[in-house]
N, C-alpha and C positions, 0 to 999 in steps of 0.2 A: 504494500500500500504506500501512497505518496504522501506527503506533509502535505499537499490540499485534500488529500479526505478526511482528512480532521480538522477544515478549516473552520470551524464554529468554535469560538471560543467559550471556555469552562463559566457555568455561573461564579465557583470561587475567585478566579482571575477578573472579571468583569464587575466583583461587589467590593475587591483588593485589588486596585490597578494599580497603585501607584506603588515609590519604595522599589527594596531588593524583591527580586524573583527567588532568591535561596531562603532570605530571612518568612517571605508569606509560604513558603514553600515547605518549610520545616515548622513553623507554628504550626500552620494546616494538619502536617500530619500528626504532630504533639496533641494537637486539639482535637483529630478524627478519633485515635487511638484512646483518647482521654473517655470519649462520647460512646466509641464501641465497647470499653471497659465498663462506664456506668449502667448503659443499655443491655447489657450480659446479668445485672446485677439487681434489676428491677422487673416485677412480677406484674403482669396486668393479669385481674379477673378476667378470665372465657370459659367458651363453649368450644369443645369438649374439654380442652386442658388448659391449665392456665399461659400466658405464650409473655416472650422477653419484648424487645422493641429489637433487637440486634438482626435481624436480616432488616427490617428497613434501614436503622442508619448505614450499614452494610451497604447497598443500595443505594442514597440518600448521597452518602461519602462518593459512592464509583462516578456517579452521574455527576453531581454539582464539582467534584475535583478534574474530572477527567480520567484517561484511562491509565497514566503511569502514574500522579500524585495519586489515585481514586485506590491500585493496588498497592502501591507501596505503602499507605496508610495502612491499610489491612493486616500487609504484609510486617509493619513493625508491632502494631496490636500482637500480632502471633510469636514474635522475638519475645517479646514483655512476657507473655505466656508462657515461653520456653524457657526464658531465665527465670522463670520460680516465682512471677508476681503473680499475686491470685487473681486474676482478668478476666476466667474465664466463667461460664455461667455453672456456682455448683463447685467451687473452688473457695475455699480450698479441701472442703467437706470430701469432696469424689477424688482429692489427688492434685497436683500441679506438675507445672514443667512439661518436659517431654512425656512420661508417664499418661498425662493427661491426653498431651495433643494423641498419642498410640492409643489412645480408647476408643470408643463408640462415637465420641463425637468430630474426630479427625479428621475426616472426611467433608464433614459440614467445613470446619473450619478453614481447611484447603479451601475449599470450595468457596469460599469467599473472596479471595484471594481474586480467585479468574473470574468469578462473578463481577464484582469491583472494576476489574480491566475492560469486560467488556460491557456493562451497559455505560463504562464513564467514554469507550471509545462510540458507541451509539450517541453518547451525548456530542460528543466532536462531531457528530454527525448532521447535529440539532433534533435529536430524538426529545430531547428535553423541554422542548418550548410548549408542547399542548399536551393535555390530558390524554389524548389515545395513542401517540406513540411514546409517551411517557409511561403508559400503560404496559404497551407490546416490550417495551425495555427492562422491566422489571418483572415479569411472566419469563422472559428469557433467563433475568439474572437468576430468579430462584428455581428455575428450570437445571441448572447448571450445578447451584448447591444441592440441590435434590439429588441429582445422577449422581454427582464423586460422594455425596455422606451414603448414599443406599449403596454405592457400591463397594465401601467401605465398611462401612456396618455390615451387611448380608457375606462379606468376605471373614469378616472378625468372628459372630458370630452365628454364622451357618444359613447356609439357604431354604434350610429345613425349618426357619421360626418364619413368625409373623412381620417378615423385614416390610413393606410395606406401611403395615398402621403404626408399626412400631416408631419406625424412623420419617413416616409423611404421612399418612389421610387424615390422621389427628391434628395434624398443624395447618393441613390446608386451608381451613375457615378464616383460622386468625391472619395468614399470610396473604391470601387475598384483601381480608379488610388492611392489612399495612400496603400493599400494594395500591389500594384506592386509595388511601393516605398521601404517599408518598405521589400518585399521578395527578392529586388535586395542589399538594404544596410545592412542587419542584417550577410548575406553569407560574402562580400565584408571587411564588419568590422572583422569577427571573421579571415577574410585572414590577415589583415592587423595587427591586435592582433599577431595571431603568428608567422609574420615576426617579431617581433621585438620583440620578445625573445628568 
């Protein structure tokens, strides 16, 4: 791919014009990381299970950063995690560090990583400016942590369990309503971006 198929610049870059490119660059990610830690860490009430916020900010990060800040955010979240900070959701109850990432939820977690890269390179694309391919971009990104966590999990422990409900039909409900979330606030923000310059 060329440097013009990513000619749509990032909401982040566009709401932080001005200044170093390294210094908004490394806040971002200190501040993405910071947000995917708290979001790991907070329970909302649902139906069927109770669900975190972390695949939308997940999401939220790849889009409004773009597709290298969107996973290298991600991607330092998961360092934090492997050096032994408890970041992760269930941490440090379930275990940390690498121990952790080698569990059941490894999979997801990777899986965020290329989730991040690619609906933040749909956003270079301007996937980001309205509600319905704001929509189709984040159906994608959780399409993506779905496959590597089910095919990780069903690899760990066996193809002979309920990998399915266990690891996705149970989260489906809440992840769709963060997906409407996420394809009503990403439009709404980039409004409110360029009113106010």
């Amino acid at each position: 791919m060329t440097a013009s198929t990513f000619s749509h610049p990032t909401l982040a870059s566009t709401a932080w014009h001005g200044g170093s490119a390294v210094v908004r660059n490394v806040t971002l990610a200190v501040l993405g990381s910071l947000a995917l830690w708290l979001s790991a860490k907070i329970q909302v009430p649902f139906y069927p299970v109770p669900m975190t916020m972390q695949t939308f900010v997940v999401l939220f990060i790849g889009m409004s950063f773009g597709w290298r800040l969107g996973a290298a955010t991600v991607l330092l979240y998961l360092v934090e995690g492997a050096f032994g900070l408890p970041v992760f959701s269930g941490t440090p109850e379930r275990g940390i560090g690498l121990a952790y990432l080698m569990g059941p939820t490894g999979g997801y977690l990777v899986g965020f990583v290329l989730a991040a890269g690619i609906v933040g390179a749909l956003a270079q694309r301007g996937w980001d400016r309205n509600v319905f391919t704001t929509f189709a971009a984040m159906v994608i990104g959780n399409a993506v942590i779905y496959a590597l966590g089910l095919l990780w999990l069903g690899t760990l422990i066996g193809w002979d369990k309920p990998v399915l409900y266990m690891g996705m039909t149970q989260f489906l409900l809440g992840d769709l309503t963060k997906i409407l979330l996420a394809s009503a606030a990403l439009p709404l923000c980039w409004k409110m971006v360029k009113r106010d310059r």
